[in-house]
C-alpha positions as CSV (number, residue, x, y, z in Angstrom):
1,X,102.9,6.4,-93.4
2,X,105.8,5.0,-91.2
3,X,107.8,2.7,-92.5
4,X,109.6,0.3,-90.1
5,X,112.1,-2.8,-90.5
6,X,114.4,-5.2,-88.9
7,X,117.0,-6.6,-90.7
8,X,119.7,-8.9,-89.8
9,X,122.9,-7.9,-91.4
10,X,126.1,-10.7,-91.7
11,X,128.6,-7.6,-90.5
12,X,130.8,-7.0,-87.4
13,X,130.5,-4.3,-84.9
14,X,134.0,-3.2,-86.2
15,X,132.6,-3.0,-89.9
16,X,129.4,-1.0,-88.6
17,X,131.6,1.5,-87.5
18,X,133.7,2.1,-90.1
19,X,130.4,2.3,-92.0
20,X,128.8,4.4,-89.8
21,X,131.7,6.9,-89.6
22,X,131.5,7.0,-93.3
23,X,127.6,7.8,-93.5
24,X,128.5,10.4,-90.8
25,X,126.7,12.0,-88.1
26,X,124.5,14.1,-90.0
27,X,120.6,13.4,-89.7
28,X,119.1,11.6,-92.7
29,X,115.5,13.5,-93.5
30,X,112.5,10.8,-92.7
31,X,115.4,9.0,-90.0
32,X,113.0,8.6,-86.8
33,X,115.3,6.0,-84.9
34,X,117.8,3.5,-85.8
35,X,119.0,0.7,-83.0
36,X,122.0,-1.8,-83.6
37,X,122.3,-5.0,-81.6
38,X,124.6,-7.6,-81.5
39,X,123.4,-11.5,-82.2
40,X,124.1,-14.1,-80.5
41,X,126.7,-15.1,-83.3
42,X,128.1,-11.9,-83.2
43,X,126.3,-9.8,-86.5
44,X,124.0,-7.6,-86.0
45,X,120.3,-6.9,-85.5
46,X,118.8,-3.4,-87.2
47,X,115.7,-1.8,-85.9
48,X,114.7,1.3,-88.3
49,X,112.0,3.4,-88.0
50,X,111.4,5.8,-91.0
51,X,108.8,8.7,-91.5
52,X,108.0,6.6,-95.1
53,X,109.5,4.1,-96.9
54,X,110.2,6.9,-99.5
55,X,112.4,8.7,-97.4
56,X,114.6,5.4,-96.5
57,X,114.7,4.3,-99.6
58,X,116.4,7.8,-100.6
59,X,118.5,7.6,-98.1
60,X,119.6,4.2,-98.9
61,X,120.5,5.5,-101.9
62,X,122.2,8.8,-101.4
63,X,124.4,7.7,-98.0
64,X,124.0,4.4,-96.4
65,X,124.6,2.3,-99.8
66,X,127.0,4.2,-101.0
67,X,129.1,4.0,-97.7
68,X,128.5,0.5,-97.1
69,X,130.3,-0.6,-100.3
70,X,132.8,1.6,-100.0
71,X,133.3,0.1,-96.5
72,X,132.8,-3.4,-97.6
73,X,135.3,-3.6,-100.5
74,X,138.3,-1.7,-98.6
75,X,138.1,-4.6,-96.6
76,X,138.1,-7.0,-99.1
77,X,134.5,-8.2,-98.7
78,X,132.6,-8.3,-101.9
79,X,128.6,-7.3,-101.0
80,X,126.2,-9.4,-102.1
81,X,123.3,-7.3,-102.1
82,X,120.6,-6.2,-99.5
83,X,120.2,-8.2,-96.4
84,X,116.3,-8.8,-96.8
85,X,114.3,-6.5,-94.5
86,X,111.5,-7.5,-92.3
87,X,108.8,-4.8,-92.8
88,X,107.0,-4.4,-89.9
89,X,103.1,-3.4,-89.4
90,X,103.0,-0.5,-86.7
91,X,100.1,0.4,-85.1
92,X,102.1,3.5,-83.1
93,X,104.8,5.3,-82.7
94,X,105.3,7.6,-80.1
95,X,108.2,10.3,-79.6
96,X,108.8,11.5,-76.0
């Protein structure tokens, strides 16, 4: 079943990078799409889409989290968790 979520996430773009750089460029198994956009404050806006929630979870786990707080406290920020997803319920998905 495919698991998708938004989730706003109290970041910079600069931040993102660094974290993204550190998860690296590698495809995560189950990783349909992810899309980052800015706010209008200036944090930013996930879109995930996941082959199951399974898959994101383990992902979470193996490579994003780990990066993140890695990320997070080299520049001094302390995480406070999760920013709460917004599960969404699909009726489609369609790759080209």
């Amino acid at each position: 079943m495919t698991y998708v979520f938004t989730q706003d996430v109290p970041i910079s773009a600069e931040v993102y990078g660094k974290i993204a750089t550190k998860v690296g460029r590698e495809p995560m198994q189950g990783l349909l799409m992810h899309v980052t956009s800015k706010t209008a404050d200036g944090k930013l806006h996930y879109f995930d889409v996941w082959e199951s929630k399974e898959l994101c979870d383990q992902a979470f786990e193996e490579r994003i989290s780990p990066a993140t707080q890695r990320v997070l406290s080299d520049s001094g920020m302390t995480p406070t968790g999760e920013a709460e997803r917004q599960v969404l319920d699909i009726v489609d998905v369609r790759r080209s």
